[in-house]
N, C-alpha and C positions, 0 to 999 in steps of 0.2 A: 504494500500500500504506500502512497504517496501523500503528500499535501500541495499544496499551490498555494502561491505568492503571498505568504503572510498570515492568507483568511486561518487563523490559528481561534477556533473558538465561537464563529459566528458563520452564518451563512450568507456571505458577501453578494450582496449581486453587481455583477460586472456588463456594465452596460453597453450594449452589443454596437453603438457605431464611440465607443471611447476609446480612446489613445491609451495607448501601451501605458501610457507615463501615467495617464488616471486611473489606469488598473493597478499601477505599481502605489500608487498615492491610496488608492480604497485600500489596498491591501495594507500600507500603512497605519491606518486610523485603526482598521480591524486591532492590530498586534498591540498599538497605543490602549485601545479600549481593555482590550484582553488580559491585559499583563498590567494594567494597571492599578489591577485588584490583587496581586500576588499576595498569595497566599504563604503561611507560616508554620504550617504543621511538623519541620524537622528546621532543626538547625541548621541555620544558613551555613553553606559550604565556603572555605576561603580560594579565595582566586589560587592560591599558589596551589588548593589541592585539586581545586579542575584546572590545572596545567600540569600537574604532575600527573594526572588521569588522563588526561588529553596527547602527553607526551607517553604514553603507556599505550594509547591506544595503533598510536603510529609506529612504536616497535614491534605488536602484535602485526599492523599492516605486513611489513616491514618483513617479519618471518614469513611469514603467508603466502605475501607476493618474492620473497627474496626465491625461497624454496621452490615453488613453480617455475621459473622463469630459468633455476639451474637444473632441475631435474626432469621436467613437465615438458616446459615449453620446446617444440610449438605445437603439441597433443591438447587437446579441451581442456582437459583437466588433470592434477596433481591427484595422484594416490598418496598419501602420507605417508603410511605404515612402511608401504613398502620403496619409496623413495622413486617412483619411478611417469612418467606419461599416463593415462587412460587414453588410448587410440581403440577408437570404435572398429570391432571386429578381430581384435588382439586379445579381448578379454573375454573372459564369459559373459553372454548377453545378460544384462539385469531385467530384459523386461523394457515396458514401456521409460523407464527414468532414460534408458541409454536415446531416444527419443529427442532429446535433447541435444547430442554429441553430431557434430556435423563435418569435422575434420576441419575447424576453422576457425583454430585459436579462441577459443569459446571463452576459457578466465581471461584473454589479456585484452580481450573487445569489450567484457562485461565490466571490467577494472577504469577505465580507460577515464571519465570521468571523474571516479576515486580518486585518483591521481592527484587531480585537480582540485577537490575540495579538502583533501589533506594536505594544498600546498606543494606536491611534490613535480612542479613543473618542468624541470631538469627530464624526468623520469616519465613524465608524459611524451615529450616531445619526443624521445627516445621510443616509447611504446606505439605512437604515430607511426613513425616512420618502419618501427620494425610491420607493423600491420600492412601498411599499405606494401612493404616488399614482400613480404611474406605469406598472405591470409587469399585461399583461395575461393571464393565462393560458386566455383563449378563442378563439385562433385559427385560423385553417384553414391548419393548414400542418402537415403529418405531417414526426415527429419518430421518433427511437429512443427505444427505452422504457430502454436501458441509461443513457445516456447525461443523459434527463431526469431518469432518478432518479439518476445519481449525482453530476450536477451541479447541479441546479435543485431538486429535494425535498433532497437532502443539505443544499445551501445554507442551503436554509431553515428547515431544522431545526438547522443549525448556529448559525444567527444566531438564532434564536430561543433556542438551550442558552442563549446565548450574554448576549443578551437580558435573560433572566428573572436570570442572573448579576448581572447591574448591577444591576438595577435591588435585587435583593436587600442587595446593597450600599449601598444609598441612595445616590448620584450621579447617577447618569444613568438613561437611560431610565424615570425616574419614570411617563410618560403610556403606555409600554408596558404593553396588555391582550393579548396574543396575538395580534396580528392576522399576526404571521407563519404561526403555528404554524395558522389558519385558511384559508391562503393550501398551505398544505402540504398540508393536509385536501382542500382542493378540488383540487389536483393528482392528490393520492393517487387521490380519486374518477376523475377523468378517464383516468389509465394500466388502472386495472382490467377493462375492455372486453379489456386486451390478453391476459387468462388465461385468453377465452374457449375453450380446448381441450381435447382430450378427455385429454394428456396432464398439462395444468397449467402444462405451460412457455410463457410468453408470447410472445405475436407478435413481430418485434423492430421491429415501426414501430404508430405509432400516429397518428392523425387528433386534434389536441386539443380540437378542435373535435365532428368527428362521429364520431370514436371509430373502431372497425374495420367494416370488408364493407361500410358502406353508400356505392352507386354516388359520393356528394359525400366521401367519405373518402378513396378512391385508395389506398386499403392494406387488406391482408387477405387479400392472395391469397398469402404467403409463405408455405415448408413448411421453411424450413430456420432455425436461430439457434446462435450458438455457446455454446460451455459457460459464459463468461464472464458473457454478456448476459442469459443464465434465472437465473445461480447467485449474482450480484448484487446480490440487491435488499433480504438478511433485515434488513441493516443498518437501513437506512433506512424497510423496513416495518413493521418489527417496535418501531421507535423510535417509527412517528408512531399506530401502535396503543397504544402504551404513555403515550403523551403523550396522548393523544385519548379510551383509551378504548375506540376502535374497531377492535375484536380481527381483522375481517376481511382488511386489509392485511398480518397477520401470519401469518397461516393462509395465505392464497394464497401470501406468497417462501417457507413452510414447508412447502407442496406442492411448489412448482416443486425444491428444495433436495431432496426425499423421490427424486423423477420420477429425477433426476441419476443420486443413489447407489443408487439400483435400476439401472440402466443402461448401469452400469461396466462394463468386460472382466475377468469375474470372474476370470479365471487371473493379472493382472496389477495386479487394483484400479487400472487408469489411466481414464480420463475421452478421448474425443478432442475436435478441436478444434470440430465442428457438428454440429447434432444436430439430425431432422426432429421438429417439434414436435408431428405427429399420428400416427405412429408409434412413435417412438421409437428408429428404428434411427441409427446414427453416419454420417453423411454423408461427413465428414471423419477417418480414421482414427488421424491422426497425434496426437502427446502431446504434451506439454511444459509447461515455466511461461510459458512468455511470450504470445505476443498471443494471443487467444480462449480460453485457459483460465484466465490468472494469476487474477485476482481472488479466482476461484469458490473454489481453496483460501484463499485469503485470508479471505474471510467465513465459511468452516467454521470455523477457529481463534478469528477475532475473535467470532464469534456465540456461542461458549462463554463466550467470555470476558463478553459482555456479555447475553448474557440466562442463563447458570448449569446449560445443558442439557448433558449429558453425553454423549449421542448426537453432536452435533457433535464436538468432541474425539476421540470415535475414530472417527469417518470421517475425520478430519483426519489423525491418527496411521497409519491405515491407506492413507491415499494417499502420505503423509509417506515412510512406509514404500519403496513402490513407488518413487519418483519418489528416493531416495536409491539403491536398489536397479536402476536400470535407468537413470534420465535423467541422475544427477551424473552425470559422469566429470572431476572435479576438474580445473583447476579450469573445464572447460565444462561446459554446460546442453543436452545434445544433444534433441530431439527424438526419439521412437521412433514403433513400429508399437506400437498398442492389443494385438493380437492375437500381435505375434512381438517383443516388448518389445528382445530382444537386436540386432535389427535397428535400425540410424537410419535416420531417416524425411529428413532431409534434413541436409546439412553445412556448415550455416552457422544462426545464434542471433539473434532480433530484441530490439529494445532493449528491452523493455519488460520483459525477466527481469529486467533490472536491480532489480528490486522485491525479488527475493526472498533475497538477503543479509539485508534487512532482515526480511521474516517468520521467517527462521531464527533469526534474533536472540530474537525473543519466544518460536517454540519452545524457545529456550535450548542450538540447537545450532551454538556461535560456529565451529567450528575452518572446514567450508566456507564459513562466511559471509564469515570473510577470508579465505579464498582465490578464490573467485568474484569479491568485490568488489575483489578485487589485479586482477585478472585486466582487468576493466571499468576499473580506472581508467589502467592501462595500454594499453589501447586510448584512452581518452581522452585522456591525454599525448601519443598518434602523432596525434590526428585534430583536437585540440582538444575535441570532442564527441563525443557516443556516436553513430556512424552507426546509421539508423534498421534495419537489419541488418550483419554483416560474418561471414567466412567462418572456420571452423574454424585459418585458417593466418592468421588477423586481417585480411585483407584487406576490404576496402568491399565488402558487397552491394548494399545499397540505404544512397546518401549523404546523401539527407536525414537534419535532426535537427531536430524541432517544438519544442525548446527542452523535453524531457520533464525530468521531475522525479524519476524514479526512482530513480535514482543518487543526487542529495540526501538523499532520504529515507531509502536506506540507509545511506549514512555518518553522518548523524545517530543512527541506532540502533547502529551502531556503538559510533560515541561516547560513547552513555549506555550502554553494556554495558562497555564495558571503557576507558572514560578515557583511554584513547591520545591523546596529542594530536597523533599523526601524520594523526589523520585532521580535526581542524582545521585543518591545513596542508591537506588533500584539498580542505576547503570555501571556503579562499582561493581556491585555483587554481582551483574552480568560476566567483565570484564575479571572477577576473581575466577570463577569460573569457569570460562572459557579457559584460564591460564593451569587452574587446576589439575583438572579432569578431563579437555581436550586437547590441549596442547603436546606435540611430539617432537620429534627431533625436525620433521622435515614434514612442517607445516602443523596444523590442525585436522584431528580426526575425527568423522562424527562418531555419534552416538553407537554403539547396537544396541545395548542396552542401558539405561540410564539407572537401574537396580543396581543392575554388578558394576555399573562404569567399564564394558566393555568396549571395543572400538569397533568401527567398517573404515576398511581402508580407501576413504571418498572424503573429498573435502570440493563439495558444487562450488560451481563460478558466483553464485547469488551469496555465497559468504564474504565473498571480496567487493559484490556489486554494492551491497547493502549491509550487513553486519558495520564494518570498520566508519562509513560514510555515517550513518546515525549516529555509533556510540562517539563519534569525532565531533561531531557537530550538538550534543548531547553536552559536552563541558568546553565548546570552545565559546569563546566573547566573536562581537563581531569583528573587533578587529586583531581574532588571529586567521579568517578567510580571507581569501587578496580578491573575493568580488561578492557581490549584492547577493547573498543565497532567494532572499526576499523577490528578485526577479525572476523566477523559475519554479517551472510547478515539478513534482518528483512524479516519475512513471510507477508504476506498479511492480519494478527491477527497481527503483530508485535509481532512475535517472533522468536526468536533467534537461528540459524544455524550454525554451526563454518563452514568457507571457505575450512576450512584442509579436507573435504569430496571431493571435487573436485579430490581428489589422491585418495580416500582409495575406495577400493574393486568397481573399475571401469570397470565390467567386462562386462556391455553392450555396443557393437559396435554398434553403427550403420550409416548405412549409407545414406550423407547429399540428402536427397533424394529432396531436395527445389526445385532446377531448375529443374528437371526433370515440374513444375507446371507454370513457370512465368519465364521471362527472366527479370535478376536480373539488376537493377542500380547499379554499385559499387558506385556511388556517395552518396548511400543511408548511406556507412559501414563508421561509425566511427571504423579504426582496433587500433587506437592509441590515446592517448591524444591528442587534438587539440593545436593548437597554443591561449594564453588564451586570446590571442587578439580577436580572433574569440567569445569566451564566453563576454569576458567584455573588451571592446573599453578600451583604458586608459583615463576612465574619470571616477573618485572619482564619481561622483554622476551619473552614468549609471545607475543602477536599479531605482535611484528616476525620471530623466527623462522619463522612460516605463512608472512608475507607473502617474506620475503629469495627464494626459490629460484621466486619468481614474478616480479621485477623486469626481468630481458631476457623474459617470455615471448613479447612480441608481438614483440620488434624482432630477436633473436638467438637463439631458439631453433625448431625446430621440434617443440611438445611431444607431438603424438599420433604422430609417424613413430619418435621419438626412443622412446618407451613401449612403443610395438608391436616394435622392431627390439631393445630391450633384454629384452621377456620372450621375443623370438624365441631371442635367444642366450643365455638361461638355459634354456629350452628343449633346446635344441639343433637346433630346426627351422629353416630357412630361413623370412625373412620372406613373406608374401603376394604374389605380384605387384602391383604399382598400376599403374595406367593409363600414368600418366606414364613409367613405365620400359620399357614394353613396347615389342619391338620385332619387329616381321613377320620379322624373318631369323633370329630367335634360335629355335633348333631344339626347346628348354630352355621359352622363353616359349610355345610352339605347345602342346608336349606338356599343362602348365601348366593352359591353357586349356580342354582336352579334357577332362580331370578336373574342371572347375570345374563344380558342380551334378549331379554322376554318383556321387562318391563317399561323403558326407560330407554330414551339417547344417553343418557347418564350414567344405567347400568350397563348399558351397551358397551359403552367407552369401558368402566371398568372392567367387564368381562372379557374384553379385548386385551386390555393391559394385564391382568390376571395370566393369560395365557401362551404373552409374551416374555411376562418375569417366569413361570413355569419352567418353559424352553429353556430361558438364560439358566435358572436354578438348575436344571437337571443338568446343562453341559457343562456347570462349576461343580455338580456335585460327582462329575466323572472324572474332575482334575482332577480333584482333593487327594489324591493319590499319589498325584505327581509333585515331584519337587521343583522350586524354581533353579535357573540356570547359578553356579557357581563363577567365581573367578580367580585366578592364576596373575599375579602379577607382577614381575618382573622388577627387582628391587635396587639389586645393586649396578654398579658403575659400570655404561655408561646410562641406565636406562634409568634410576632413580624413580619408580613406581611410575612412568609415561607409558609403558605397554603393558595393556591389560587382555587378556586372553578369554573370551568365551569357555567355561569348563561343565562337562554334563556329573552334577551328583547321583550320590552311590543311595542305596537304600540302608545299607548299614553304615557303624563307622562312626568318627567323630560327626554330630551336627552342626556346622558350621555356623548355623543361623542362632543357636541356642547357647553355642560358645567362642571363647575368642581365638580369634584367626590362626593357623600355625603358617609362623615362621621360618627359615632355614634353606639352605644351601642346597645346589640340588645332586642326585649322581646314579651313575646306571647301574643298575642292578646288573648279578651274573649269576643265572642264564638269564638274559635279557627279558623274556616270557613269564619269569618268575613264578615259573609254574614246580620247580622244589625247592630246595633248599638251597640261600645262596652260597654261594664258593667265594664272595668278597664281600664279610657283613661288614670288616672293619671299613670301607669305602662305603657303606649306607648308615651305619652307627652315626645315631642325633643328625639325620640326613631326613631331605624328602626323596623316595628312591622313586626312578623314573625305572617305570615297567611297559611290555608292549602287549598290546592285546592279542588273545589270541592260545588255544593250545588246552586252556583250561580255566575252571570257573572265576569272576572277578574274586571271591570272598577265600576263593586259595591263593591268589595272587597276594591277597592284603594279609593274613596271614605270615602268609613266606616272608615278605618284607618286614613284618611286625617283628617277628621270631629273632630275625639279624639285628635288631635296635632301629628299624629305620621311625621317622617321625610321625610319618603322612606318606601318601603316595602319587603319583600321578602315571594313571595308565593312557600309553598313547597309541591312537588305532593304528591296525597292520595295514587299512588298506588305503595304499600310497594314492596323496592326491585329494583324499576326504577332506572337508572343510565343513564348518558352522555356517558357514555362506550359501552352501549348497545343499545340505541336509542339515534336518533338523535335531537337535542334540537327541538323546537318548539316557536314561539312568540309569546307571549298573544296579541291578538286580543280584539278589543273594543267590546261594545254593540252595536253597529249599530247608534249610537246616538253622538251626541256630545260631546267629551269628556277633553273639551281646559281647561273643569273647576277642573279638573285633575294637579296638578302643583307638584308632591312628583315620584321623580322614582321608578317604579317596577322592579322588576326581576325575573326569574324562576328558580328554583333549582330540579330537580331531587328526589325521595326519597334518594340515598346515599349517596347524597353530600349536601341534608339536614341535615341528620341528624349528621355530623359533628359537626354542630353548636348545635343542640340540646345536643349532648353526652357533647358538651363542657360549656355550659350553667350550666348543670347541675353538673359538676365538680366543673367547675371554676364562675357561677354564671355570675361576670359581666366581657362580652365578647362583645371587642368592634371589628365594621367591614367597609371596605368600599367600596362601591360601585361603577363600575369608567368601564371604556368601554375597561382599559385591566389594568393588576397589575401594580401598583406603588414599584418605588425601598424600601426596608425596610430601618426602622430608626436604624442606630448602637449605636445612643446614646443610645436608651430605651434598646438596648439588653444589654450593656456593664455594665448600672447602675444598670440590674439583675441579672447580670453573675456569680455564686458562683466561690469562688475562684480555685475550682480544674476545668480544662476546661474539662476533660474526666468527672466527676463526672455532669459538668452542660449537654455533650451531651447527656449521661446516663436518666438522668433529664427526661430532654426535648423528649428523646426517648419514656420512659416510660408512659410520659403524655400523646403525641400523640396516642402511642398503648391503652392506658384505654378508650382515646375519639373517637377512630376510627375501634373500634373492627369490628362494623357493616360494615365497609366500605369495598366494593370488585371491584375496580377500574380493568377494564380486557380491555389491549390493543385489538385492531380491527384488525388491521393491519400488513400488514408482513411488514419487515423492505425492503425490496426491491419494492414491489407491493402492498403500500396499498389498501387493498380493501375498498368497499363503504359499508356502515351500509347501509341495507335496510328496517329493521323495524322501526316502528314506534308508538312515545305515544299516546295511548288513550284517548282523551280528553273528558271530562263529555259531558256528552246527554247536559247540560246546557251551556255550554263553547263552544266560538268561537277562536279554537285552528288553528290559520296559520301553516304549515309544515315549517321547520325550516332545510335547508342540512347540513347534518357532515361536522366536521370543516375544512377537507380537499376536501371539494367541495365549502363553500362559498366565496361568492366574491359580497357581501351584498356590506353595503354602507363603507364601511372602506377601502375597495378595489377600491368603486366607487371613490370612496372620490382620491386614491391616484392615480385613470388614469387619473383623471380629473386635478388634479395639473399636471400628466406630459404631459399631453397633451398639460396643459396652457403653457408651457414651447417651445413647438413645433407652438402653433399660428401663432406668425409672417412667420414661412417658409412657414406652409399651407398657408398661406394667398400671399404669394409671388408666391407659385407655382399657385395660383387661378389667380392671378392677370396677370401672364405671362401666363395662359391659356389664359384667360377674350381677352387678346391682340393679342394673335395668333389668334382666334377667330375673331376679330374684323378687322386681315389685312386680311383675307381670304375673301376675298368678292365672290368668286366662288362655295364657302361651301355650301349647302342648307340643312337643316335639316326639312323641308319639314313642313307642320302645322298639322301632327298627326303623336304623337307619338305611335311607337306600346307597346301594354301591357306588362307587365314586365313576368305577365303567359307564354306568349308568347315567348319570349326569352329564360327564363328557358327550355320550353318544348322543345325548338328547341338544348339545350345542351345536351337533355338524348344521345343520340345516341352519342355522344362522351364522355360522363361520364361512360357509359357502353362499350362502347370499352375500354375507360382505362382500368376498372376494368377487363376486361376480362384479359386484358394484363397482368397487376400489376397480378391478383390473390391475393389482398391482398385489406383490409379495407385502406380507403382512410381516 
């Protein structure tokens, strides 16, 4: 998500025949009005520490970009881990994320404006030049069309604003003649194939080479794209039309954008999330802000803002509308049904909402915005990171986190709306963080899991496009930027537009075609600044007040059981049954049931939710078996706890979760199998012995090793090539025997993220690790007292190490960054071995998860027990009630709901 020219806090209107200059001037008064209520809820920060934060953020740049550009470039993207390029078709495919990789310098085009607002002009001009010698945009290799324009055209257009900037300045870029902005042009040409449709919305892959349908292109046969990916583009079409000249780039994202809001669920003005592109009908029914839709509002508000049309604005207002109206439920972002709004669509939230705090901000409606982003950054203090989803009760859905930027970007809007400098304090802890638990030798890693603090060896170009740009501009003053940020609205990549396109070569009319669809609320239109009483009450601590009764939400409250059970007892109704409390014997819960979709829109809805929490219950109740993933991490010099290893637990053994970590040195057992007795215990004595799978059962394994004195064990699969990237862990299972005489923890490692340790053994000899139920913070002291004195020569170092011990290593993301998908293979476990199936790490909800409903449940006790007890009592005044002395079967009741679970569906037309 992006902001535009200032409007930080209101929703400016920009007057469609005004000059750049009185765009830049409204936007002015906006940031005057906005900020001139600054608020006091944390302790004012001192200049010197947002410049020593600011000066922290550019050696983070600094590694990021140094590390790419020595080992990466000219590939898309840096692998960290393993110190090397990602070149598309070199790796294992990940799926739709690789989508993205176009063989065209993908980090140093998305960087490229970065550059520029971290000051580092030297280092632009240089990345200019190496682009235009180097970056080839005729390839044969089919790309997404979202994705190209919002990182490679955006880029380019960015660096070009950005460009013609300097050189206006006289300093730099003197030799600059547009060869960017021609470089954009001939992109722009190439994506255009993809609107070949009859509805106007774009293919979502394209051939850059041979364009769409023809036999050497391998794309074109798709019917389906999300809202996101059509709704996309006006930014950056409508920019490189107005730069160019060439109005037809503009005209096509202004169809596709038309196509959209003709297509809405007129009863509910919501959008869902795919949509078949020759049709027109919703694929995918479900709503919300976060992955497949966010953007698309996002460029309705910012394309008002920046080309002056007033039609945008109230399709914005009008969805605005909707989505406060049915998707808040403060301070979550639920997903719905298009068609039955008041229904959710699923009960859990992906990271990528994280954006929209921030867009609220520029609508100028702060009081959700801090409360949503209370909300996320509270999740973030429990996980470190925003998991790449997690559950209504905060728990981990899916534990990846790709290192997003969304959250950044919102606290920075934050910040310039209301001066809090509590939430510079929010962008240290970011900034701690990142340095903590992703930071490696050769560059930054993301997440795999944000439990164990495991790593994927991917560090995307949008961490350099966006991460470093926000958190820079988050503690700098205005004058440590060498130009007007305030003139340029940010893309949905954050990058950067000059507002002065609003005037130039404005030659598409068109007309506000809105009402002609919906009869509009003017109540909806901010056309002016607000009165800033309306933003911020005059009270110095307004935003700390939003935020105060959000602070336990994740850790010690339960807030939607807690909301529903209190307007239950204002009411006077008994709360709903939920799944979790039901019980087959309760005469009460039977009866309950029977009414549920018989009586009532009301019981309807509940008997629907009923039997979606069932489903969720019974597939957690199939975990509950399974253990969550362990981790393995890499302690001593040169690695200092930066490589953490994915590790699958044992079912017997030490419990890593219920005791503290083992420490120690690692070393190979002999016979390597560890399947008798070894022949070298003094070499595993007060050791972790490294064992190989395979020959015979794990619990004789650990045994053997026990008997020699070894500490802990780590067993590593025999079959070469295995990875946690590829298959999904597994937990070593006992012998069918007793196994309590077992007291040393095991662990499983994969062949690839064994042999780590092996490669490193054998470099570095003695290599200590520890073993622990997720990574422990690193020690600074041990790094500082190895640190050679030059710090580029120790990253260097440290780089080169890592790349000698990790050659073998090919860590390949799974997952697309919007829709991760499910690993469905699985490891092989010997004819000998009793291997449990163990689910990828973005489906478990093992006992770490169990572990954490159960605390919040404990936390919710006393109400259940209140609401049981003023049941127990209605119950007991009823003395005309009879619940009769047989109850009926629970089979029975189900069988009697088909006939309305199937009328729904027929309705719905949609998976329930």
């Amino acid at each position: 998500m992006s902001k535009a020219g200032g409007c930080r806090g209101c929703g400016c209107r920009v007057p469609q025949r005004a000059s750049w200059s009185l765009v830049a001037a409204t936007a002015a008064l906006c940031l005057v009005l906005a900020t001139s209520v600054c608020t006091a809820g944390a302790a004012p920060m001192s200049r010197e520490e947002k410049q020593k934060l600011g000066n922290q953020v550019l050696e983070m740049f600094d590694h990021a970009y140094g590390n790419y550009m020595e080992h990466a470039y000219p590939a898309d993207e840096l692998m960290p881990l393993t110190c090397r390029g990602r070149v598309r078709g070199q790796e294992p495919s990940r799926g739709d994320v690789d989508d993205a990789l176009g063989k065209f310098s993908l980090t140093l085009i998305d960087s490229l404006d970065t550059l520029v607002v971290l000051n580092k002009t030297k280092e632009f001009e240089d990345a200019v030049r190496k682009v235009l010698r180097d970056v080839n945009l005729d390839n044969d290799v089919v790309v997404s069309v979202f994705e190209t324009n919002i990182r490679v055209l955006g880029g380019l257009l960015g660096g070009h604003s950005l460009a013609i900037m300097l050189k206006e300045k006289g300093e730099h870029m003197q030799w600059y003649n547009d060869e960017l902005l021609h470089m954009a042009k001939q992109l722009g040409y190439k994506l255009l194939p993809a609107f070949n449709t009859t509805s106007g919305l774009p293919y979502p892959r394209i051939n850059l080479k041979f364009g769409i349908r023809k036999p050497e292109a391998r794309t074109g046969t798709e019917t389906d794209t999300c809202t996101a990916c059509a709704g996309t583009l006006i930014l950056e079409f409508a920019a490189l039309s107005r730069f160019t000249g060439a109005t037809i780039f503009e005209e096509y994202a202004r169809k596709a954008l038309d196509f959209l809001w003709e297509k809405r669920q007129r009863s509910s003005n919501l959008v869902g999330v795919t949509i078949n592109i020759h049709t027109g009908d919703w694929v995918r029914k479900d709503s919300g802000v976060g992955a497949g839709i966010d953007s698309y509002y996002e460029y309705l508000l910012k394309a008002y803002v920046l080309l002056g049309d007033d039609s945008f604005l109230e399709r914005f207002n009008t969805h605005y509308d909707a989505i406060m109206r049915y998707i808040s439920q403060p301070p979550l972002l639920l997903d719905v049904h298009i068609h039955k709004p008041m229904l959710n669509a699923r009960t859990w939230m992906d990271a990528l909402l994280a954006f929209f705090p921030g867009l609220q901000v520029l609508k100028g409606d702060i009081r959700p915005a801090i409360e949503t982003h209370e909300m996320l950054y509270q999740v973030i203090k429990k996980h470190n990171f925003l998991p790449e989803a997690f559950t209504t009760d905060f728990r981990v859905h899916w534990a990846q986190h790709p290192l997003r930027p969304e959250f950044a970007e919102s606290t920075y809007f934050l910040y310039k709306a209301t001066g809090d400098p509590y939430y510079l304090e929010v962008g240290k802890t970011l900034i701690e963080n990142l340095n903590k638990y992703a930071r490696v030798p050769c560059g930054f890693a993301a997440m795999k899991d944000v439990r164990t603090g495991s790593h994927e060896d991917r560090m995307d170009s949008f961490f350099l496009a966006e991460m470093f740009k926000y958190l820079y501009l988050l503690f700098a003053d205005k004058e440590d930027i060498i130009f007007d940020i305030e003139d340029y609205i940010f893309t949905t990549e954050a990058h950067l537009l000059p507002l002065w396109l609003s005037t130039t070569n404005r030659s598409i009319s068109k007309k506000n075609t809105t009402s002609e669809y919906t009869e509009l609320d003017d109540s909806n239109f901010d056309w002016t600044c607000p009165n800033t009483q309306i933003l911020f009450p005059n009270d110095p601590l307004y935003a700390q007040s939003i935020r105060e009764p959000l602070k336990n939400v994740v850790d010690k409250s339960c807030p939607r059981g807690i909301i529903r059970v209190e307007e239950s007892f204002r009411s006077g109704a008994k709360p709903p049954l939920r799944a979790r409390d039901f019980m087959a014997t309760n005469p009460e819960h039977l009866e309950i049931l029977k009414k549920m979709g018989a009586a009532s829109s009301i019981d309807a809805e509940d008997g629907l939710r009923f039997m979606q929490e069932m489903i969720e219950l019974s597939s957690q109740q199939q975990k509950e078996q399974q253990l969550p993933p362990r981790a393995v991490q890499i302690i001593s010099h040169p690695f200092f706890g930066r490589v953490v290893l994915t590790a699958g637990p044992a079912q017997f053994g030490l419990d890593l979760s219920k005791h503290k970590e083992t420490r120690g040195f690692v070393a190979s057992s002999k016979p390597y199998n560890g399947c008798s007795e070894l022949t070298n215990p003094e070499a595993v004595m007060g050791k972790i012995a490294l064992i190989q799978r395979g020959q015979c059962m794990f619990a004789e394994k650990a045994r053997n090793i026990q008997n020699a004195g070894a500490i802990g064990g780590i067993v590593i699969d025999d079959n070469e090539g295995s990875s946690s990237d590829t298959a999904p862990l597994f937990q070593m299972a006992g012998d069918g025997k007793d196994t309590d005489d077992i007291k040393i923890p095991m662990l499983f490692l994969f062949s690839k993220e064994g042999s780590i340790i092996l490669d490193a053994i054998r470099e570095h000899e003695q290599v200590e690790v520890l073993l622990s139920d997720k990574a422990r913070d690193r020690d600074p002291e041990m790094e500082n007292e190895d640190q050679p004195s030059s710090e580029n020569d120790s990253q260097n170092q440290s780089a080169e190490q890592m790349l000698s011990l990790s050659q073998t290593v090919d860590l390949a993301d799974k997952e697309s960054p919007e829709h991760p998908a499910d690993s469905h293979s699985e490891a092989s476990p010997s004819d000998s071995e009793e291997a449990a199936g163990f689910a990828p790490s973005e489906q478990i909800s093992g006992s770490t998860e169990n572990h954490e409903t159960t605390s919040l449940d404990g936390e919710c006790t006393d109400l259940d027990n209140q609401v049981q007890e003023q049941s127990e009592t209605e119950e007991d005044s009823s003395p005309n009630v009879s619940w009769g002395t047989k109850a009926q079967p629970i089979d029975s009741i189900l069988a009697d709901w088909n006939e309305d679970i199937e009328a729904f569906e027929m309705m719905e037309k949609d998976e329930l």
